[in-house]
C-alpha positions as CSV (number, residue, x, y, z in Angstrom):
1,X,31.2,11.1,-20.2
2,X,31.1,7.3,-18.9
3,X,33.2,8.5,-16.2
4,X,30.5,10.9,-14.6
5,X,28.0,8.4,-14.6
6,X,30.4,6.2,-12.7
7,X,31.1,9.0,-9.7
8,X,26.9,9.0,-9.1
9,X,25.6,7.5,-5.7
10,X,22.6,7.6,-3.4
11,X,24.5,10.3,-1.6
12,X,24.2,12.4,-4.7
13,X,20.8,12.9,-4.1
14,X,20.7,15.3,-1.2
15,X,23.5,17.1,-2.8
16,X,21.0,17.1,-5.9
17,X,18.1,18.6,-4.2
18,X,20.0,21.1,-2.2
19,X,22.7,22.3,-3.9
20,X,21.2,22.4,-7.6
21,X,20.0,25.6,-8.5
22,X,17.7,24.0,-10.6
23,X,15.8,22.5,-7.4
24,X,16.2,25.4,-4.7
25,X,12.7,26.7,-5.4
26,X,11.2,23.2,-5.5
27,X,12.8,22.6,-1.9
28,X,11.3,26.1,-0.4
29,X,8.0,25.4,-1.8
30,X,7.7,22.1,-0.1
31,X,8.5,22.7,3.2
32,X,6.5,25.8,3.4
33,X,3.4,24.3,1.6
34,X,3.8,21.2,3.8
35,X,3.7,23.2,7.0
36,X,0.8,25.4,5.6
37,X,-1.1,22.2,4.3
38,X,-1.1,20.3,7.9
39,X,-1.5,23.6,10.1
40,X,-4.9,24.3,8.0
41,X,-5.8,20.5,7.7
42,X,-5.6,20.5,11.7
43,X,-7.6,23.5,12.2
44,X,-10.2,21.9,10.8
45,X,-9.8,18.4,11.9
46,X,-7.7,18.7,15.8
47,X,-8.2,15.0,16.4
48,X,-7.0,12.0,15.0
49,X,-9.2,9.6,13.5
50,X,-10.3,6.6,14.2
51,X,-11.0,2.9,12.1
52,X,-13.4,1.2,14.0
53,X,-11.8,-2.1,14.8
54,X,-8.2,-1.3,13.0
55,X,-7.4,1.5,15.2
56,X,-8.4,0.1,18.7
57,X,-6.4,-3.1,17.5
58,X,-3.1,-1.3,17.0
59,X,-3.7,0.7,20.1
60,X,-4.6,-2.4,22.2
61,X,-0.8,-4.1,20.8
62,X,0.7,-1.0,21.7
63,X,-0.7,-1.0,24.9
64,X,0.2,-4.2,26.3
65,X,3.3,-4.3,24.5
66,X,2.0,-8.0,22.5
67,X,3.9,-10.3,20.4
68,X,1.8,-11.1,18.3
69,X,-2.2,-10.1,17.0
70,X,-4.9,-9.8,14.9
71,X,-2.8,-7.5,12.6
72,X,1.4,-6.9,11.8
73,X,2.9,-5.2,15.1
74,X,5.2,-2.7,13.6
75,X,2.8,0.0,13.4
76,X,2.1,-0.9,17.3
77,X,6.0,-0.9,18.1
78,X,6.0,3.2,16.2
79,X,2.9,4.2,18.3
80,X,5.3,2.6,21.5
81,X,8.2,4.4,20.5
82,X,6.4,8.0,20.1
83,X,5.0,7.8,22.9
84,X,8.4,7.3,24.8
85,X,7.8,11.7,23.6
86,X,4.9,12.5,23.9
87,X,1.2,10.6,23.8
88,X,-0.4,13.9,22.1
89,X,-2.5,12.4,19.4
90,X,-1.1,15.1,16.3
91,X,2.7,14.0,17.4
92,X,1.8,10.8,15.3
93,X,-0.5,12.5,12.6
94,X,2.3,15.2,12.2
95,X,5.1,12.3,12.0
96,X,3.0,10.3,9.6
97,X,1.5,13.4,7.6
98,X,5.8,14.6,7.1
99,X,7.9,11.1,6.5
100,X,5.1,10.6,4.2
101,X,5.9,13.7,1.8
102,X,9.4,13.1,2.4
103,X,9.3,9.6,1.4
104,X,7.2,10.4,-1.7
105,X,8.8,13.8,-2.7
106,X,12.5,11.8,-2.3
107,X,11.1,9.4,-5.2
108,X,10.1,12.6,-7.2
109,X,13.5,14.0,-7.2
110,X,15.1,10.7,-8.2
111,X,12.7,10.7,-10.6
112,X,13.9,13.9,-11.7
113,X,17.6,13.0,-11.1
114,X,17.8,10.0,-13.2
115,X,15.4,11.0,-16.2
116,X,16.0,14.5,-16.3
117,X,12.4,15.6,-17.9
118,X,11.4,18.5,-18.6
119,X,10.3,21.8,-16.5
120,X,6.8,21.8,-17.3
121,X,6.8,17.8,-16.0
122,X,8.7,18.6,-13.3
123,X,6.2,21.4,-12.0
124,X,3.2,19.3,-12.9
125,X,4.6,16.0,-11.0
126,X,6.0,17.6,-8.0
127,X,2.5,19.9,-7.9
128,X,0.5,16.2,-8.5
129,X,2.7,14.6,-5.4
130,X,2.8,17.8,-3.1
131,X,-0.6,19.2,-2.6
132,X,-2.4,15.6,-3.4
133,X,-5.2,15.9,-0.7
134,X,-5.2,11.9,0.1
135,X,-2.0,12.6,2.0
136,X,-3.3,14.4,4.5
137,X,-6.6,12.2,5.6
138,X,-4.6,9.0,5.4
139,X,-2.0,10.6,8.1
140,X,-4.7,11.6,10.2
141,X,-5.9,8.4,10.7
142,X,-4.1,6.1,13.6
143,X,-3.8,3.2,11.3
144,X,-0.9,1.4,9.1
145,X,-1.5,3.1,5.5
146,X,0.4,6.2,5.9
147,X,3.6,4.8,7.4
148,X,3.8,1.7,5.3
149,X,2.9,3.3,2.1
150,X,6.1,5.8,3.1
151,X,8.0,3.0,3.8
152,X,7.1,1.2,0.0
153,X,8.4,4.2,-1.3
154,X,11.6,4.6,0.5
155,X,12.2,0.5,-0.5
156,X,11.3,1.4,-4.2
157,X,13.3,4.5,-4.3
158,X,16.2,2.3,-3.0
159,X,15.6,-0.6,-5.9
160,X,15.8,2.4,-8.3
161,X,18.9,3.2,-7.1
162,X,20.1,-0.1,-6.6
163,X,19.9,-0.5,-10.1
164,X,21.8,2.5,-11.2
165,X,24.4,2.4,-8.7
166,X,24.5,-1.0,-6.1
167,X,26.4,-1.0,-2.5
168,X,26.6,-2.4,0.5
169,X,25.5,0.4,1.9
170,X,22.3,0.8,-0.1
171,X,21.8,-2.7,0.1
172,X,21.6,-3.1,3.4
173,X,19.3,0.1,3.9
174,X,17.1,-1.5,1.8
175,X,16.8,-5.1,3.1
176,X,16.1,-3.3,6.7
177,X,13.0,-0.7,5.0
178,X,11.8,-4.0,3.0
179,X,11.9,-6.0,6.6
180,X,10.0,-2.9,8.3
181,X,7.8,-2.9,5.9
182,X,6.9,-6.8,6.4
183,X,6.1,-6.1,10.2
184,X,4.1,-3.2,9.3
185,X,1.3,-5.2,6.6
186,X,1.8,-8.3,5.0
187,X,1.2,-6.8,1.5
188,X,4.8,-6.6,1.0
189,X,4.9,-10.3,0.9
190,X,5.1,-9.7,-2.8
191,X,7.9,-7.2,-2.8
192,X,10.5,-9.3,-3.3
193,X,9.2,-10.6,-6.6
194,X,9.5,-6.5,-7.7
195,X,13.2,-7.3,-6.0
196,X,14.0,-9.9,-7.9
197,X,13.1,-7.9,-11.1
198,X,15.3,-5.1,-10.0
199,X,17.9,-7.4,-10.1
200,X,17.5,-8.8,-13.4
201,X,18.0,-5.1,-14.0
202,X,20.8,-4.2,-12.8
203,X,23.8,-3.8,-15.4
204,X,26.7,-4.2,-12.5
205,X,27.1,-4.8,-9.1
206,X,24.8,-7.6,-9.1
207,X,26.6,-10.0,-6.2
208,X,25.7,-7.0,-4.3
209,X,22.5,-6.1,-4.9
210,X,22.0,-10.7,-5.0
211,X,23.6,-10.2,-1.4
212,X,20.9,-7.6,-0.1
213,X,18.3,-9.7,-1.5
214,X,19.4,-13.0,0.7
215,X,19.8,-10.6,3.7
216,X,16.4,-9.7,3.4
217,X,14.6,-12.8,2.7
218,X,17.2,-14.0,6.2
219,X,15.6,-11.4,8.1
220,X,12.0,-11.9,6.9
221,X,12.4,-15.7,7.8
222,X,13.5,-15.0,11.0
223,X,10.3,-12.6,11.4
224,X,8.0,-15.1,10.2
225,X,9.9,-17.6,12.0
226,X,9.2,-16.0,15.7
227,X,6.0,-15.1,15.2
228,X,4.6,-18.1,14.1
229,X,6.3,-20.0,17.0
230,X,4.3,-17.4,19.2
231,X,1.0,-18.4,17.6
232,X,1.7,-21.9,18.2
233,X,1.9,-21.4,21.4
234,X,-1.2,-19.0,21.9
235,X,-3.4,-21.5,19.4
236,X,-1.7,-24.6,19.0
237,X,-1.5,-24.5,15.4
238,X,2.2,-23.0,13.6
239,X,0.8,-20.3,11.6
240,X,2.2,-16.7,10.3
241,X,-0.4,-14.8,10.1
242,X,-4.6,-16.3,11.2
243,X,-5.6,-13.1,8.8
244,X,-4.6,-15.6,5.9
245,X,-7.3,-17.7,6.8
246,X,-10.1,-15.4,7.6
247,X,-8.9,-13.5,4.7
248,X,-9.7,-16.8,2.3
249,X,-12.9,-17.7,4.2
250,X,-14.4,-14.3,3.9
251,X,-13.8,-14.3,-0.2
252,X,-14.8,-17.3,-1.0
253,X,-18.4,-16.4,1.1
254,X,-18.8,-14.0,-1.4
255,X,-18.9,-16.5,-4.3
256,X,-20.9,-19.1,-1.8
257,X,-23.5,-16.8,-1.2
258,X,-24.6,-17.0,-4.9
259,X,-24.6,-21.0,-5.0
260,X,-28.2,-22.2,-5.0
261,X,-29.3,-24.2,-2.6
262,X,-29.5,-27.2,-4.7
263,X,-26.0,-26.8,-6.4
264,X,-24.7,-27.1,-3.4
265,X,-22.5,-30.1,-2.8
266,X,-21.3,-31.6,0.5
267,X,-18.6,-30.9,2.5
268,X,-16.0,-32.8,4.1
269,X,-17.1,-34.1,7.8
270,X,-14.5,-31.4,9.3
271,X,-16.2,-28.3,7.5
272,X,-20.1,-29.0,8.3
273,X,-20.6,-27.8,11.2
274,X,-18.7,-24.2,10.1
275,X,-20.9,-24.7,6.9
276,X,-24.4,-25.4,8.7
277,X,-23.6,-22.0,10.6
278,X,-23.0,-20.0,7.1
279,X,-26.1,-21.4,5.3
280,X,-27.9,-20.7,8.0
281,X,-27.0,-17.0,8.1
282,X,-27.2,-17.0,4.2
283,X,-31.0,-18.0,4.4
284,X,-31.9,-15.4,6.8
285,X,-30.0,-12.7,5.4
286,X,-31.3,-12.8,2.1
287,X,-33.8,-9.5,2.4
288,X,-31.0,-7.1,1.9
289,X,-33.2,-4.2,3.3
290,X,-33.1,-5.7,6.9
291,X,-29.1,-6.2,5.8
292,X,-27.8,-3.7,3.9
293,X,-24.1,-5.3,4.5
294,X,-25.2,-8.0,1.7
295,X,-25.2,-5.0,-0.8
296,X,-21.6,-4.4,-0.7
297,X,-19.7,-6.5,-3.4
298,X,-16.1,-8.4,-2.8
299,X,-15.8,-6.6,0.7
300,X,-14.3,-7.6,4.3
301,X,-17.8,-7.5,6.2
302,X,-17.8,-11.7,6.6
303,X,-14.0,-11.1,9.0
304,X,-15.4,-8.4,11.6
305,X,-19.2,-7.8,11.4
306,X,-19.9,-9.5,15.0
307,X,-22.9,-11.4,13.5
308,X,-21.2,-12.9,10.0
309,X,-21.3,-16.7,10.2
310,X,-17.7,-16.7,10.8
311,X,-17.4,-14.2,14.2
312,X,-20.6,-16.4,15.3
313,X,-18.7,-19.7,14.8
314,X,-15.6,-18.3,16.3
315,X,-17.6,-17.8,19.3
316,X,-19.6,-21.1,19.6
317,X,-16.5,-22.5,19.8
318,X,-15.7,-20.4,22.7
319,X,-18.6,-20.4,24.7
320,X,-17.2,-22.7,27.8
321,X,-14.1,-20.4,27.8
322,X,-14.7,-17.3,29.2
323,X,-10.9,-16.6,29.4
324,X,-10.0,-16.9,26.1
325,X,-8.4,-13.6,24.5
326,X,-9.5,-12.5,21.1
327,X,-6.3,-13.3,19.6
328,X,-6.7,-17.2,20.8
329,X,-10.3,-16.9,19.3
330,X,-8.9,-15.7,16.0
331,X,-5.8,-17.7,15.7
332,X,-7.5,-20.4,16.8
333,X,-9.9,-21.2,14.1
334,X,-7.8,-19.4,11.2
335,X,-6.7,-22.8,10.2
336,X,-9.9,-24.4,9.8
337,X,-11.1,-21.1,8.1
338,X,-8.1,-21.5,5.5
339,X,-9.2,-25.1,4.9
340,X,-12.9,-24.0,4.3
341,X,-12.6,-21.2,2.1
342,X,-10.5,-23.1,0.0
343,X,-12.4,-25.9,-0.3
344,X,-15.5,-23.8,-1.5
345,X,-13.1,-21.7,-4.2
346,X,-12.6,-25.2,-5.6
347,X,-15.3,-26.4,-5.8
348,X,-17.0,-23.5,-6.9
349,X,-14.2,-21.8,-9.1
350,X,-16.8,-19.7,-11.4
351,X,-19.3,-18.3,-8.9
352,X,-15.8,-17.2,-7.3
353,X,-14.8,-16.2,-10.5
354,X,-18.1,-14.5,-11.1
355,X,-18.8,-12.4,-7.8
356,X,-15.3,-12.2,-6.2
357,X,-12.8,-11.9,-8.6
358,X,-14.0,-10.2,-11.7
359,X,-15.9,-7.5,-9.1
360,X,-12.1,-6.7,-7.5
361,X,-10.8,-6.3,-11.1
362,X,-13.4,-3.6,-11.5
363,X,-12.4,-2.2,-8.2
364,X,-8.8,-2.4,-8.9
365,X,-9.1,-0.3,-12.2
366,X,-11.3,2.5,-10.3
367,X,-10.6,2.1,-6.4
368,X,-13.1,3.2,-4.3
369,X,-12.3,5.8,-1.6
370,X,-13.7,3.3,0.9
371,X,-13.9,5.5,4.7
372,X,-11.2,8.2,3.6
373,X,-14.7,10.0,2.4
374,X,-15.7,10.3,6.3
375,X,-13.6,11.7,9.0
376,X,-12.8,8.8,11.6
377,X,-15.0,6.7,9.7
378,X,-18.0,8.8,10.6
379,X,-17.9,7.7,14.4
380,X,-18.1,11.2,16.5
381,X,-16.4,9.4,19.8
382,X,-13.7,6.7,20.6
383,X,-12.8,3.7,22.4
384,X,-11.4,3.8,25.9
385,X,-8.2,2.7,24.8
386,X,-8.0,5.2,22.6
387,X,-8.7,8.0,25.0
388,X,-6.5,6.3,28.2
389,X,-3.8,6.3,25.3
390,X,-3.9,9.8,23.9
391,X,-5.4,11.3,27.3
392,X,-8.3,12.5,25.9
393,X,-10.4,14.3,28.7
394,X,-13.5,13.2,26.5
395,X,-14.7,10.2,24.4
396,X,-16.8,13.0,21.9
397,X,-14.1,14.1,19.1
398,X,-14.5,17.5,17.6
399,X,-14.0,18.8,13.9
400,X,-14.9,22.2,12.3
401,X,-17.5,21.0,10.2
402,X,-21.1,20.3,10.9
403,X,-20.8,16.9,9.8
404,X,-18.1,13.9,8.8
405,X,-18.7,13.6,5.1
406,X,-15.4,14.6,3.1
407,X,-16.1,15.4,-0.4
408,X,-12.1,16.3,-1.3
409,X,-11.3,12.7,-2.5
410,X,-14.5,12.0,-4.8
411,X,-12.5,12.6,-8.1
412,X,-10.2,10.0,-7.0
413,X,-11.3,6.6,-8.5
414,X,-11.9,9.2,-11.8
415,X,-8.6,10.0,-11.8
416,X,-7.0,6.4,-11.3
417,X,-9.3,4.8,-14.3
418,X,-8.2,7.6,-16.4
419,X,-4.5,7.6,-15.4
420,X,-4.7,3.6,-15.6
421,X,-5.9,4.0,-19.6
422,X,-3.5,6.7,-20.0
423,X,-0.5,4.5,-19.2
424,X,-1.7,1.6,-21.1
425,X,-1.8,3.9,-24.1
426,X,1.4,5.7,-23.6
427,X,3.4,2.7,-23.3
428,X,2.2,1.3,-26.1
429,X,2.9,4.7,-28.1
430,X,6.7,4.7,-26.5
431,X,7.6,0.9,-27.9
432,X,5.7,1.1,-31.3
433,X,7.9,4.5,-31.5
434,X,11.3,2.9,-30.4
435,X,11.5,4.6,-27.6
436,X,12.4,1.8,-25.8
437,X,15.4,1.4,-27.8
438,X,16.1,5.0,-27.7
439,X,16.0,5.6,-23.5
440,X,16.8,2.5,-22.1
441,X,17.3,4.6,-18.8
442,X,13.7,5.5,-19.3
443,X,12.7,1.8,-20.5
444,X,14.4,-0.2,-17.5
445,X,12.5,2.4,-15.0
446,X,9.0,1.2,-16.7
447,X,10.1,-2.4,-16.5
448,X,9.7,-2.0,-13.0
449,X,6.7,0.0,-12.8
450,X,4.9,-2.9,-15.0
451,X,5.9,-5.3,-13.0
452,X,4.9,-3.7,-9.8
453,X,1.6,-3.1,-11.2
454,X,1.2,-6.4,-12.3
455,X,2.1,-8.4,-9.6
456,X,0.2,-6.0,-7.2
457,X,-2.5,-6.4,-9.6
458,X,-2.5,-10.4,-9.1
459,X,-2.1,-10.0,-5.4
460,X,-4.8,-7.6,-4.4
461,X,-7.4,-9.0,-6.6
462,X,-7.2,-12.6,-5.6
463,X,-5.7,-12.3,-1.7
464,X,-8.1,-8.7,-0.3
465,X,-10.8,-6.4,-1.1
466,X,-9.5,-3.3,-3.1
467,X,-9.5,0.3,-1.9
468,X,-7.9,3.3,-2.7
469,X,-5.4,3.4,0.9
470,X,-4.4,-0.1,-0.5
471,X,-3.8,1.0,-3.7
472,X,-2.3,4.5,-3.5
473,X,1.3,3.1,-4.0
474,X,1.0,1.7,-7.7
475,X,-1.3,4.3,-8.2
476,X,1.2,7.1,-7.6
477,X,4.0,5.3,-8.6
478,X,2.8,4.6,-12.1
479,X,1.2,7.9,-12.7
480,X,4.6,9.9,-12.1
481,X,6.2,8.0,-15.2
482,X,2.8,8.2,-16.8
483,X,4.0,11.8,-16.5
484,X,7.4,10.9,-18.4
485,X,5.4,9.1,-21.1
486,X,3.3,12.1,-21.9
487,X,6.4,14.3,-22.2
488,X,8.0,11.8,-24.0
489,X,5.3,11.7,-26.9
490,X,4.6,15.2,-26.7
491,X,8.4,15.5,-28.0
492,X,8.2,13.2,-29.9
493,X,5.3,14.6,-31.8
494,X,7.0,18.3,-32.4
495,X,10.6,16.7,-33.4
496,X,10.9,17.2,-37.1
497,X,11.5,14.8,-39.3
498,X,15.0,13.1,-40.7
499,X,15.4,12.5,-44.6
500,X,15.5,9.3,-43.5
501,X,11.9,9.3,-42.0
502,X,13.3,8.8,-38.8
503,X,12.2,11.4,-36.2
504,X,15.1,12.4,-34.6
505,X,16.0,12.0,-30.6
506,X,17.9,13.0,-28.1
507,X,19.2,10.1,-25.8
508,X,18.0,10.7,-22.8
509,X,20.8,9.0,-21.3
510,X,23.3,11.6,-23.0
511,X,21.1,14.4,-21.0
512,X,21.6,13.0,-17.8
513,X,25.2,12.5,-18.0
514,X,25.3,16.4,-19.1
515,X,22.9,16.9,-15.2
516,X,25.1,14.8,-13.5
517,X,28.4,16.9,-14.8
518,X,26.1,19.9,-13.7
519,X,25.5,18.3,-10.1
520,X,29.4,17.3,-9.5
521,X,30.1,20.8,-9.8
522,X,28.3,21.3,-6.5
């Protein structure tokens, strides 16, 4: 039996899906429901939307073919290379909207291929990933979420394999998506830590997969390398990324806000003249019906509302230079923004504790569908870039509604609290049962998962506000083997009982060796 685990590779998977009987129907009703899903999506919506500020930003790169700017340039350099085709605005929606599924339907089936559950858990999870709603209004959108969030799931799809069956081949595939990745949003700063993990994983093969690992922190290096060379040279200051520093300065305002006047302590000579300008805007702000922006809790409104403290001292710094690009502006100051929102989450580590961090927490266990519940963030027109890019004949976008509101995603932060719980409690059931001991296919595969969902956990909550387009990969990734824990337990709980009072189980390791015979036949 060894032997046939030994003959399986990454290649076997598209002879899996294909070829296997078992899977033909699964294969015809994706690609027809996935080209019925985004022909009737379109009708309704024809346009692309829109993220005020984030769009126009990744149009503007793509435009003038920069370097360097306010956010990671892969999704820019995509947008360039589509339109080497064609500039028609549903070319990138329908590109997005399909290596999306593909992605995410590829991690199904190896899902399916290497912990063989059940039929009922296979309809259920490849119903769950296939006509999930979010899909579709995240790849409309001309923004990074759709394309990176494919791109973490052909890198964790690769690590699962890794683990099972390391080479070269798949190493290297995978240090190139990871490195794509990188250049698309700086979340996957942490996915080498899930990496590393992977590693520790690994029964054989691990030079290799040790080998992919240093290739890809080589190439991530050199990334970070160039780009922050380019930003000295635009600012002055050797930085990777100025988002770091806004990033910091806008959470710890949160925390600041809530510091009394006479708690407050003073600040170094270097931060008072950045701190004058926020107090200021804190004491004039402080009727929240003349600024309804100070309602919203742990958000991002402090880094691009034009009249936070921070985009007002940006610009008072700027007011002799009329010249000056936005990207000097930003990168410019990002430094001195880093130094001052950390100074005021140590000195103030409870109020930050209070009203930043233990508000994302919240948001992390229910994320909040942020502007996926409006079409192109209810703005009905678009920038001029936008429209020189896509040659729109008019600013004024059209949809087949009467207004923007989308009600399709409101069960979704419902649905991620409850899923959350339900994992929690279904792992807990699988190790107090021994199933750990039992499927250690099964219990290597939720290693992974908890560690993903942990360290994503630590990253979002203390480095950016949450929201559901941030969240969607742990979120899918560790309902599908919530999925496998239900069926699991659900077995479990109908086996009958030994004399021994053991309840008896079927390795599920033994299973997939009898698949993969199955599949070789093929």
């Amino acid at each position: 039996m060894g032997n046939y685990r030994e003959q399986v590779s990454y290649s076997g998977l598209g002879t899996f899906i294909f070829k296997n009987p078992d899977n033909k129907w699964f294969v015809r009703v994706g690609i027809l429901s996935v080209l019925i899903q985004f022909s009737i999506f379109k009708f309704f919506y024809p346009h692309a939307g829109f993220i005020n500020g984030d769009s126009y930003v990744y149009l503007e790169t793509a435009y003038h073919n920069l370097t360097v700017n306010v956010y990671p340039i892969g999704y820019s350099k995509l947008l360039r290379l589509i339109s080497v085709f064609t500039r028609f605005d549903n070319a990138v929606v329908a590109f997005q909207y399909f290596f999306l599924q593909a992605s995410i339907l590829s991690f199904v089936f190896t899902v399916f291929y290497f912990y063989n559950p059940g039929k009922l858990t296979k309809i259920v999870l490849f119903s769950f990933i296939l006509f999930n709603p979010v899909f579709l209004y995240l790849a409309n959108y001309i923004s990074s979420d759709s394309f990176f969030l494919a791109l973490s799931f052909v890198w964790f799809t690769l690590l699962l394999w890794m683990m099972k069956t390391p080479s070269i081949k798949l190493v290297l595939i995978n240090s190139i998506v990871l490195f794509l990745a990188f250049t698309v949003r700086y979340n996957a700063l942490f996915y080498p830590v899930i990496g590393i993990v992977a590693l520790l994983l690994t029964k054989r093969g691990v030079m290799v997969n040790l080998l992919g690992f240093v290739v890809s922190m080589v190439f991530i290096g050199l990334f970070i390398g160039s780009t922050s060379t380019k930003y000295k040279e635009i600012s002055g200051y050797a930085q990777f990324s100025p988002f770091t520093g806004w990033q910091v300065a806008n959470n710890a305002l949160y925390a600041y806000r809530y510091v009394d006047s006479s708690h407050r302590k003073d600040v170094p000579i270097r931060l008072q003249q950045i701190d004058k300008v926020v107090r200021a805007y804190f004491d004039s702000s402080r009727d929240v019906r003349n600024h309804p922006d100070e309602r919203l809790v742990a958000s991002t409104v402090y880094m691009w509302a034009p009249n936070s403290p921070l985009n007002v001292y940006m610009e008072n710094q700027f007011k002799g230079d009329s010249v000056a690009s936005s990207v000097k502006k930003w990168a410019t100051v990002a430094p001195l923004m880093q130094e001052y929102g950390s100074f005021l989450i140590h000195t103030y580590p409870k109020e930050f504790a209070k009203y930043y961090l233990i508000p994302n927490a919240i948001k992390y266990y229910a994320p909040p569908v942020e502007f996926l519940n409006q079409y192109s963030t209810g703005v009905d027109s678009v920038n001029q870039i936008a429209q020189v890019w896509f040659g729109y004949k008019t600013k004024k976008l059209t949809i087949f509604f009467k207004d923007f509101k989308v009600h399709t995603l409101d069960f979704y932060p419902i649905l991620t609290g409850t899923m959350n719980v339900t994992l929690v409690l279904s792992m807990l059931s699988f190790f107090l049962l021994g199933g750990h001991r039992q499927h250690t296919e099964l219990n290597r595969g939720l290693v992974l998962v908890v560690s993903l969902w942990a360290v994503n956990f630590g990253f979002s909550v203390f480095a950016s506000p949450i929201a559901l387009r941030f969240q969607l990969f742990p979120i899918l990734v560790s309902t599908s083997f919530t999925f496998l824990l239900i069926e699991y337990l659900i077995k479990t709980a109908r086996k009958p009982v030994t004399d021994g009072g053991r309840i008896a189980n079927d390795s599920i390791d033994d299973q997939s060796t009898q698949q993969e015979i199955h599949i070789l036949k093929y």
